[in-house]
N, C-alpha and C positions, 0 to 999 in steps of 0.2 A: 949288322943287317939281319942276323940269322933271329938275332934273338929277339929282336923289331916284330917279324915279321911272324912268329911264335906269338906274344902278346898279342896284335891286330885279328889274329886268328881267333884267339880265348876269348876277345872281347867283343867280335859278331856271333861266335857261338853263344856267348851268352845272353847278348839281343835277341838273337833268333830263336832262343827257348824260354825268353821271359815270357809268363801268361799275366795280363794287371789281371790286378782285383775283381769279381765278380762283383757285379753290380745288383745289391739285395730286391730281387721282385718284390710288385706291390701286388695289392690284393688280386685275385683272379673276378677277372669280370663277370658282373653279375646281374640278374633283373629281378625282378619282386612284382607279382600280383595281386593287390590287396582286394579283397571282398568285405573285410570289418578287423580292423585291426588288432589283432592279437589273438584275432579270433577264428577268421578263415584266410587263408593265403594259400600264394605259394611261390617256392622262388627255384631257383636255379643257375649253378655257376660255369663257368667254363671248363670243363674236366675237375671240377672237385666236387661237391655235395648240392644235393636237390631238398627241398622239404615241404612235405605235403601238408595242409592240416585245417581241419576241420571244426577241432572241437578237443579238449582239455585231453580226452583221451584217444582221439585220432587225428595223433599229430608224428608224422612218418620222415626220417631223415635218412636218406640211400644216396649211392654214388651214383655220378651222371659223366658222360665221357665229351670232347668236344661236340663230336657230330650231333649228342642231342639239345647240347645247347646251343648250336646252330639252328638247329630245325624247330627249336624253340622260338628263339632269335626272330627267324624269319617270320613265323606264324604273327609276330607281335611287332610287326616294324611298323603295318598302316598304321599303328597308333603311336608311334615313335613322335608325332608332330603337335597332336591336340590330346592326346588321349581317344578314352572314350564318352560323351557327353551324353547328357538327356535331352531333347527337342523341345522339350513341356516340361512345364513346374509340375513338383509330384510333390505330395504331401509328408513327405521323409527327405531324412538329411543324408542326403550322398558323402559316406567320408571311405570310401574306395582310392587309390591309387595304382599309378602303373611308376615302378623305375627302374629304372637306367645306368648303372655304374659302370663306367670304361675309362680305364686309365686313370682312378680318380676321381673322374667327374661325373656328377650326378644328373641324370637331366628325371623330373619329375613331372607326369602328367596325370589326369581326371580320370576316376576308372567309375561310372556311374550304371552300375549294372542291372539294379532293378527299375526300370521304366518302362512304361507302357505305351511309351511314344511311336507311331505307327514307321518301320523302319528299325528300329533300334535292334529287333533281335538278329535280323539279317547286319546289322553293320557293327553287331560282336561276335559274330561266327568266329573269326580268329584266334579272340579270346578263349571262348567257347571248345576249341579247337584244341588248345593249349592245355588248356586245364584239363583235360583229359587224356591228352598224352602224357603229362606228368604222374598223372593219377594212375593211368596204367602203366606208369615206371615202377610209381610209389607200391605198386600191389605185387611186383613182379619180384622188385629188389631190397624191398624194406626187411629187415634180419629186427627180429624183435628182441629187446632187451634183457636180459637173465634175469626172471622173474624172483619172486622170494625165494632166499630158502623154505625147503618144503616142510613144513610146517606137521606137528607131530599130534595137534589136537585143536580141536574148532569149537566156540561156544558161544551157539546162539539164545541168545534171550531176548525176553518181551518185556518189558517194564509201563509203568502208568502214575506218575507221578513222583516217579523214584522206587515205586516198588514194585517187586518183579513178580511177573505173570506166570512166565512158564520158561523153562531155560531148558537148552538140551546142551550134554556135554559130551564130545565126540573126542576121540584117543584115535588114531591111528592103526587100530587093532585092538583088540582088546573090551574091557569095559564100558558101556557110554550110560548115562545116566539120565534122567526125564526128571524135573520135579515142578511142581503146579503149584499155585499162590496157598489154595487150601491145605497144602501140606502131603500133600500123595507125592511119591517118587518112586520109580521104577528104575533097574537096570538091568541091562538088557547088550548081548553081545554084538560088537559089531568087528567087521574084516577092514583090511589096508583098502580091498576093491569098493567097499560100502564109503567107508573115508574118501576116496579119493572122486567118488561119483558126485559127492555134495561137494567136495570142494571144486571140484570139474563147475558146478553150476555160479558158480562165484570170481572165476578165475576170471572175469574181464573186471573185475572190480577190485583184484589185488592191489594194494596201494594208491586208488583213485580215491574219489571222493563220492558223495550222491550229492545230486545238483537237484532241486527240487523247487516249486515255493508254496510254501505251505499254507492253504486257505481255512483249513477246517482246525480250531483251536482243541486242546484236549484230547485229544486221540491217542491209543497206545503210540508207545514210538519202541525202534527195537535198535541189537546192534550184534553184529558177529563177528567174533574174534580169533584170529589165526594166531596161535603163540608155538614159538620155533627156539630151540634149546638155544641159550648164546645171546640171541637178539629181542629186540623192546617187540612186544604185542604188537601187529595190525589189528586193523578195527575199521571199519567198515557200519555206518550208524546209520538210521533209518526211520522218516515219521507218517505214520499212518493219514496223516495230513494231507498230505503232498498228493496234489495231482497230475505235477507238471515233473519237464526234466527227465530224468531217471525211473521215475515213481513207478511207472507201469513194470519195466523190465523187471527192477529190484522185486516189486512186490509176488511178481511171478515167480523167479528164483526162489523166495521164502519160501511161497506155498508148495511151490515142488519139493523143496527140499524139508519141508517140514512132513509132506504126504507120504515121502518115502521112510523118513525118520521113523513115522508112526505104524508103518508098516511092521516095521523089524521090532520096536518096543512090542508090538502087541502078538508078535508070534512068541515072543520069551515066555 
């Protein structure tokens, strides 16, 4: 009996400490704002990751906790049944979306934002509402990327068919050099503080692109190049053409930093 009653013992304690298997979560629930797809949105999940974005290079991904994707949630439920619709046909193709992921399941509705139908801006306030709370997450908590390695020499030039204009060649410290298509070349010293001022005017363009389109055919076109011991050249390219896009900011950068260039050449 004694020893009956020994095993019956070992064999509820062992029930009673058995844990089953954890049952593998599925994704954390989430919703998505489209404004143009791929291009403006924004989403946000349930205590994991938010992502803002605007545009190739303002595109922002931070942590977000439940309470703000509740108060997300909330902002965006009146559209949880039709979306958001236009009243009047409008001369543009609406491909906006709102959705919905919970537990798997998708529910997808109409996010029709630009219309001019009398009503429409008061019955996206919610939206409206949203996307700006997000936006002021995205500004608060976005941690930016480890930019390049810091690059030890810079070298911008002009070219016009292939052949080159006027090129300046920037070191880190040290030497930098000026030479012009007719064959004049100057060098002229410059500091890490001088180096890193030009580079300072280009650091939103490190590893982007220029977005441009180009209407004026023929024109110089230029390109400046960050080379860093170890790793392949950035490059950064650039056409006098361009009026759209990027065109304006870039072409002010150049001038600035070609204004200042020419300063320090011509006090040598």
């Amino acid at each position: 009996m004694r020893t009956l009653l020994i095993a019956a013992t070992a064999l509820l304690t062992g029930c009673a400490t058995h844990t089953p298997p954890a049952t593998p979560a599925g994704p954390p629930d989430r919703i998505e704002v489209v404004y143009s797809p791929a291009t403006m949105f924004f989403s946000i999940e349930d205590g994991g990751a938010a992502r803002f974005t605007l545009s190739e290079k303002e595109d922002y991904l931070f942590p977000v906790t439940h309470d703000d994707y509740v108060r997300i949630r909330d902002l965006l439920q009146p559209y949880r049944e039709k979306g958001l619709v236009c009243a009047r046909e409008e001369p543009w193709e609406h491909n906006g979306y709102l959705v919905w992921r919970e537990n798997g399941v998708e529910t997808r509705r109409p996010h029709e934002s630009i219309c001019y139908a009398e009503g429409h801006r008061e019955a996206g306030r919610g939206i409206s509402r949203a996307y700006y709370a997000v936006k002021a997450m995205a500004e608060e908590r976005w941690v930016p990327p480890p930019g390049l390695p810091d690059p030890t020499r810079m070298t911008l030039t002009w070219l016009s068919w292939g052949n080159m204009q006027e090129r300046w060649d920037i070191p880190r410290g040290g030497d930098a050099s000026w030479a012009h298509r007719d064959g004049r070349t100057t060098t002229f010293a410059v500091s890490p503080a001088d180096f890193d001022r030009v580079r300072d005017l280009f650091r939103p363009y490190e590893g982007a692109g220029f977005e441009c389109e180009r209407v004026v055919a023929d024109l110089p076109y230029g390109r400046l190049v960050w080379s860093q011991p170890g790793h392949e050249d950035q490059e950064l390219g650039w056409d006098r053409g361009c009026i759209t896009g990027d065109a304006a900011d870039v072409f002010r950068r150049v001038d600035e930093a070609e204004a200042f260039l020419m300063t320090l050449r011509d006090r040598a």
